[in-house]
C-alpha positions in Angstrom: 42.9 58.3 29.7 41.1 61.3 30.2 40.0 62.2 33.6 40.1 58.7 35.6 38.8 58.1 38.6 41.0 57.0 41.0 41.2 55.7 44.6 44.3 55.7 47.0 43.9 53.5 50.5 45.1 53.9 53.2 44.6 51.8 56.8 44.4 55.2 58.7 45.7 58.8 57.9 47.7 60.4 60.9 50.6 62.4 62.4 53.6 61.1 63.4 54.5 58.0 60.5 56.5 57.8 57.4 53.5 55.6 55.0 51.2 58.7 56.1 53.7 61.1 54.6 54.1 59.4 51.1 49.9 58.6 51.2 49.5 62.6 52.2 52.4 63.3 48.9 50.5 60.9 46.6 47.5 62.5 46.7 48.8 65.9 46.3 50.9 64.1 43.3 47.5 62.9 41.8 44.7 65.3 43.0 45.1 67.2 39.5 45.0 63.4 37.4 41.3 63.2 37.6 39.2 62.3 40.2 40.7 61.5 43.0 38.9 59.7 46.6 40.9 58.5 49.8 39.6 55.4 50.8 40.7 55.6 54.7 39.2 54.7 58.3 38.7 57.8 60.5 38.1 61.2 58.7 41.7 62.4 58.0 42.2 66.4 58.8 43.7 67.8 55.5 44.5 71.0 57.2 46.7 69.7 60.3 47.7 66.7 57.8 49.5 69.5 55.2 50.8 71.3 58.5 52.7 68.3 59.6 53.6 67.2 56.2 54.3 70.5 54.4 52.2 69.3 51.6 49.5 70.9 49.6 46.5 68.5 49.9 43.3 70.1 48.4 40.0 68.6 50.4 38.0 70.2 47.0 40.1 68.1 44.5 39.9 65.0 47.1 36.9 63.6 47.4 36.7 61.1 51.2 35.3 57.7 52.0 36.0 57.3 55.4 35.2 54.0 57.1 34.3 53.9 60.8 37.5 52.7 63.0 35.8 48.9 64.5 35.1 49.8 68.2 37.6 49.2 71.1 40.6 48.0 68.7 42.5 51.7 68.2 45.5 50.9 66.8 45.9 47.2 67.7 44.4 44.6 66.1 45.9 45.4 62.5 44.7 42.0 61.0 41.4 42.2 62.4 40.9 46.3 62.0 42.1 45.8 58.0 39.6 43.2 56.8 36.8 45.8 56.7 39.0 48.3 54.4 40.3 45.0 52.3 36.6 44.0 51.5 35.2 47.5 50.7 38.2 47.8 48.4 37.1 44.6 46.3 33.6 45.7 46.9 34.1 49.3 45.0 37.1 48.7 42.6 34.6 48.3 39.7 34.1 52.3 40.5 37.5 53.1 39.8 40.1 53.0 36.7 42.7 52.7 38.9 43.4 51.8 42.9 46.1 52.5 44.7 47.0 51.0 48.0 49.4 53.7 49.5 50.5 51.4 52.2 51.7 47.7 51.7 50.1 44.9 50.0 45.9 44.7 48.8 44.0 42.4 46.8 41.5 44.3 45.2 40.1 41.9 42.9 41.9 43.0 39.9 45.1 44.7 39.2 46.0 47.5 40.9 49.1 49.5 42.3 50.6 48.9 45.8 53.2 50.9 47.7 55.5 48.6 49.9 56.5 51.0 52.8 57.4 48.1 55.2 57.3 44.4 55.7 54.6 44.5 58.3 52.4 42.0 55.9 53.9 39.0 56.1 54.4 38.0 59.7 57.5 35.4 59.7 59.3 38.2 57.6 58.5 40.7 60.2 60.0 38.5 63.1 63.1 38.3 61.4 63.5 41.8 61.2 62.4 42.8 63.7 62.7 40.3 66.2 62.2 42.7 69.7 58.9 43.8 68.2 57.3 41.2 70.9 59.8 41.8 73.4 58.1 44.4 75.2 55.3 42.3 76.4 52.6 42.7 73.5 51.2 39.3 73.4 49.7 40.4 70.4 53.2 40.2 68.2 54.5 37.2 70.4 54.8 34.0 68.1 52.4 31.1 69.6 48.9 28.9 67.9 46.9 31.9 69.8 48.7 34.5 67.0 48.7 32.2 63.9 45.1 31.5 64.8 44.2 35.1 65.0 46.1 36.2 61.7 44.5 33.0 59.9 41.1 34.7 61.1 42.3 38.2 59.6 42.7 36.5 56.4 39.7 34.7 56.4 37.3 37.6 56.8 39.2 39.9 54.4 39.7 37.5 51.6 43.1 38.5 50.7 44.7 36.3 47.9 48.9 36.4 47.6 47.8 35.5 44.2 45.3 38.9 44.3 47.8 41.3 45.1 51.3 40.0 43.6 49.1 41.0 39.9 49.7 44.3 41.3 52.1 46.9 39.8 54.3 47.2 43.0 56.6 50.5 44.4 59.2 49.8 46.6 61.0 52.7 48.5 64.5 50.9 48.5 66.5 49.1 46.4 67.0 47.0 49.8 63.1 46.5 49.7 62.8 45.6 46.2 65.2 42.7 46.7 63.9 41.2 49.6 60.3 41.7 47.4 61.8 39.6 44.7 63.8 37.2 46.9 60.7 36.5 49.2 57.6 36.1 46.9 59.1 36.4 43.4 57.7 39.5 42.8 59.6 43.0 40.4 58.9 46.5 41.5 59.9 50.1 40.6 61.8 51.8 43.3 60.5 55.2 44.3 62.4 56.9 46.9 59.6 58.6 49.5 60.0 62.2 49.8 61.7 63.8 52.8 60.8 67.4 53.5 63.1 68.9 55.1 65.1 71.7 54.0 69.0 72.7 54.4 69.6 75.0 57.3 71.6 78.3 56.9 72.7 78.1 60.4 77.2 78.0 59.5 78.0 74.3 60.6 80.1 76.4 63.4 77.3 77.5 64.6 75.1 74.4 65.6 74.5 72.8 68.4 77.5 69.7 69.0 74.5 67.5 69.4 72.5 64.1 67.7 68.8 63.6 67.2 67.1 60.6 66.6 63.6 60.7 65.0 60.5 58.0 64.7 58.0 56.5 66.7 58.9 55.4 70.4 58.6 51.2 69.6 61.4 48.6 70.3 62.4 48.3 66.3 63.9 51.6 66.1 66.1 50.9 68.5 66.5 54.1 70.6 68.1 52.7 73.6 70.7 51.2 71.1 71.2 54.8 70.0 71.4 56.3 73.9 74.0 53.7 74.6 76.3 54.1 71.8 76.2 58.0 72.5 76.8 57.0 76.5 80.3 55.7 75.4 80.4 58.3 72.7 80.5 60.8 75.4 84.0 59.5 76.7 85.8 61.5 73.7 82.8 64.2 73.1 81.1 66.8 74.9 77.4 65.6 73.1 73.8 65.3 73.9 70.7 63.9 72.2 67.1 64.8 71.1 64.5 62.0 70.9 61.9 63.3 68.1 58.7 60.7 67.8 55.4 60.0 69.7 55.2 56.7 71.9 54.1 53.8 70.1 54.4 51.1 72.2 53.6 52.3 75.9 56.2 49.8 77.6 58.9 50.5 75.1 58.1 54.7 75.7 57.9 53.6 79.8 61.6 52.0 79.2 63.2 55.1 77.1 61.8 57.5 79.8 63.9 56.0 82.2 66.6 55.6 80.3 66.5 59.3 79.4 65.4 60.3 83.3 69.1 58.9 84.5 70.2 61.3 81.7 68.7 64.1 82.1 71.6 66.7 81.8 72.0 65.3 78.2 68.9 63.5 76.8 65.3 65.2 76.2 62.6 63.6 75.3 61.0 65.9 72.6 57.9 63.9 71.7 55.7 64.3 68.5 57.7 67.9 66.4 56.0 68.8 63.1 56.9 71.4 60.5 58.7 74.5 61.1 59.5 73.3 64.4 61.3 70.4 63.7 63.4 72.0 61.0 64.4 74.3 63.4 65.7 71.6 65.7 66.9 69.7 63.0 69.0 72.8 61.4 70.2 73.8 64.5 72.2 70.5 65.5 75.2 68.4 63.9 74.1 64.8 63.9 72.1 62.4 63.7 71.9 58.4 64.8 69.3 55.4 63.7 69.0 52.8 65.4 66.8 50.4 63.4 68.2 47.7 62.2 66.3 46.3 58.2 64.9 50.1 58.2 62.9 49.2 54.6 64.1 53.3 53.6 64.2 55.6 56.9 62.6 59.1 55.9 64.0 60.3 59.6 67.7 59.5 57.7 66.1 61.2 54.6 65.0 64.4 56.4 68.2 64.7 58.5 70.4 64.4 56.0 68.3 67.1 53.8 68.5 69.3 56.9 72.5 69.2 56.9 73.3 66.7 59.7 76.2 64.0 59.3 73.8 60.9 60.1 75.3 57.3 61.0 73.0 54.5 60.5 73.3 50.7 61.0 74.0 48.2 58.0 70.8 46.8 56.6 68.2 48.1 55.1 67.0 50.9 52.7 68.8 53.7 54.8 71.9 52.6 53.8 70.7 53.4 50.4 70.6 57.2 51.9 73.6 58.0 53.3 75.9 55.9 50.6 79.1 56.1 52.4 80.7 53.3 54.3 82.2 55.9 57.3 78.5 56.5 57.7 77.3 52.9 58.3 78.1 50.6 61.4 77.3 47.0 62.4 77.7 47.0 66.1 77.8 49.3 69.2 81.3 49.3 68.9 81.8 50.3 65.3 79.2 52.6 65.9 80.7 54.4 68.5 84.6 54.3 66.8 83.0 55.4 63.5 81.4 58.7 65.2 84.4 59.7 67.3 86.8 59.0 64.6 84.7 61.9 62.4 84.1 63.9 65.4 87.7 64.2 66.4 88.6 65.1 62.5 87.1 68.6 60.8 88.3 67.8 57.2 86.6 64.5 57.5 83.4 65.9 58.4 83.5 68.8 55.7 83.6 65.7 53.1 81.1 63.9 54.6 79.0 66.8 54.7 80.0 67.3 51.0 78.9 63.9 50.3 75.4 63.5 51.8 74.6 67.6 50.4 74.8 66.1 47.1 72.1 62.9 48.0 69.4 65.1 49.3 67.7 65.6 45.7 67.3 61.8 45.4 64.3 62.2 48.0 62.6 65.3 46.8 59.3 66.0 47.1 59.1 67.2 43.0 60.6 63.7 42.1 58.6 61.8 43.8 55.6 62.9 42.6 56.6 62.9 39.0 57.4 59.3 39.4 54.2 58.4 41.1 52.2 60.5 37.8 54.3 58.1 35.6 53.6 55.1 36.6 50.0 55.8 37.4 49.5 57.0 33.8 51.5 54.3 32.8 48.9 51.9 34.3 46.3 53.6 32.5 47.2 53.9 29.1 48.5 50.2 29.4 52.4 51.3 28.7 52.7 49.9 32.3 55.7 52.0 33.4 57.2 49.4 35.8 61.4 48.7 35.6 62.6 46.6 38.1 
């Protein structure tokens, strides 16, 4: 098809996630395909968006639909705050050959393609996963009538249909997410791995700092206390400290880390929000790194530390197991966490192999690969060919 016109959606374009990274690489994947619009809420900053992302988004090649952000909801109220974008969506496909929800699940009213980036959608899923999520004291994500009641309402005034959206042509970014996908609603997808940025540092591994980092937002499913105390018994055997990358998403959860970190202080710094050049610097600069997110559906923090060089230990479960590939590199408690890192620490040969290992993963989440895979199936769609292999 020559020259389509196509629509990617997102809920809301900003710094600091992982779904606003692959939207931001989409639409520089796509802004050459034809014509291209963002269907967002808030009016997105392509300029700051392509500094924090590294990518090349063209505001002249992107046309913008932003829709105004309901009043007083922010970033809470995700049910409620959605049903606005869902309806436009259905309202406007009829404009478009083609639209392309960049993050999770969306009936538009005929077939379309969706991006699953997490499991966020379907709400006894995501309290299985991530069962702390309504630890901190969000009544919001707690489980009683008041919740049910309120997502039922969600539904109701965006008219979203299972049967609307499982006719879409569905990405997953992990293997582990397009299993759970098939076990859970029946539904094949076409893993894409999302791209991580970062590049490999010429510092000589000598040379770097004998420390971890741990990157994503400050909320209780990526587990960053878990990480501080594994690396407090770590610290027995090893002379190591820790940089926390990520802004606070959940102001309780933040309020508990900062203490954590504040009886720490000769060895734990709170970093906040690091973007571009500056984070590869402080990623390039250090050994390690540590998740703690347990049913991570990829991890592009794993992605973009390994690219940078670091020997990264992540929990079983989930897609970032998918990134590192090597059982010394996976754990399924503190303790194995904690005899898995000082075994490698204490061993130099060990570690060269390791490093060996993950150097040779890094292309899987390029940029480049990415967005050929994203043009392919897109054109796919198009022409008919369909382009999907689960």
């Amino acid at each position: 098809m020559e020259n389509p016109a196509m629509a990617v959606v997102h809920p809301r374009i900003a710094e600091g996630g992982g779904s606003e990274a692959s939207a931001l690489w989409m639409l520089e994947a796509l802004q050459d395909e034809g014509r291209l619009t963002l269907i967002t809420m808030g009016r997105p900053d392509f300029g700051a968006l392509n500094r924090a992302y590294g990518t090349g988004v063209d505001g002249r090649k992107v046309a913008c639909r932003p829709l105004p952000v309901p009043a007083g909801m922010g970033r809470r109220f995700d049910a409620l705050r959605g049903w606005r974008l869902a309806r436009y969506c259905r309202r406007h496909a009829s404009e478009f050959d083609v639209m392309i929800s960049a993050y999770n699940v969306m009936d538009f009213g005929r077939p379309g393609i969706q991006r699953i980036g997490d499991f966020s959608f379907d709400d006894r899923l995501r309290r299985m996963l991530y069962p702390s999520r309504g630890a901190e004291g969000r009544l919001i994500y707690q489980r009683s009538p008041w919740r049910s009641a309120y997502l039922a309402f969600g539904r109701v005034l965006s008219g979203t249909r299972a049967s609307g959206w499982k006719r879409n042509l569905t990405i997953a970014n992990s293997r582990w997410t397009r299993d759970l996908l098939r076990r859970r609603f029946g539904l094949d997808s076409v893993v894409v791995y999302p791209p991580a940025l970062s590049v490999a540092s010429q510092i000589p591994w000598e040379e770097r700092e004998n420390g971890f980092v741990v990157m994503g937002r400050v909320v209780p499913e990526k587990g960053i206390d878990a990480v501080i105390a594994v690396l407090d018994e770590v610290r027995r055997h090893n002379d190591v400290h820790l940089h926390i990358i990520g802004k606070a998403g959940d102001q309780a959860y933040a309020r508990r880390i900062e203490a954590l970190a504040g009886g720490r202080r000769e060895w734990v710094f709170l970093e906040g929000g690091v973007y571009g050049p500056a984070k590869d610097a402080l990623l390039g600069s250090h050994k390690y790194g540590l998740s703690g997110c347990r049913h991570e559906a990829f991890g592009i923090a794993v992605a973009e530390m390994v690219k940078a060089g670091c020997l990264v230990w992540v929990p079983e479960g989930g897609g970032q197991v998918e990134i590192v590939d090597h059982p010394d590199l996976v754990f399924a408690d503190r303790a194995g966490a904690v005899s898995g890192i000082v075994d490698v620490l204490a061993d130099p040969e060990k570690q060269a192999a390791l490093r060996r290992h993950l150097a040779g993963r890094a292309d899987a989440f390029s940029p480049a690969g990415f967005g050929r895979e994203i043009r392919r199936l897109v054109r796919g769609f198009l022409d008919g060919s369909g382009g999907c292999h689960a």
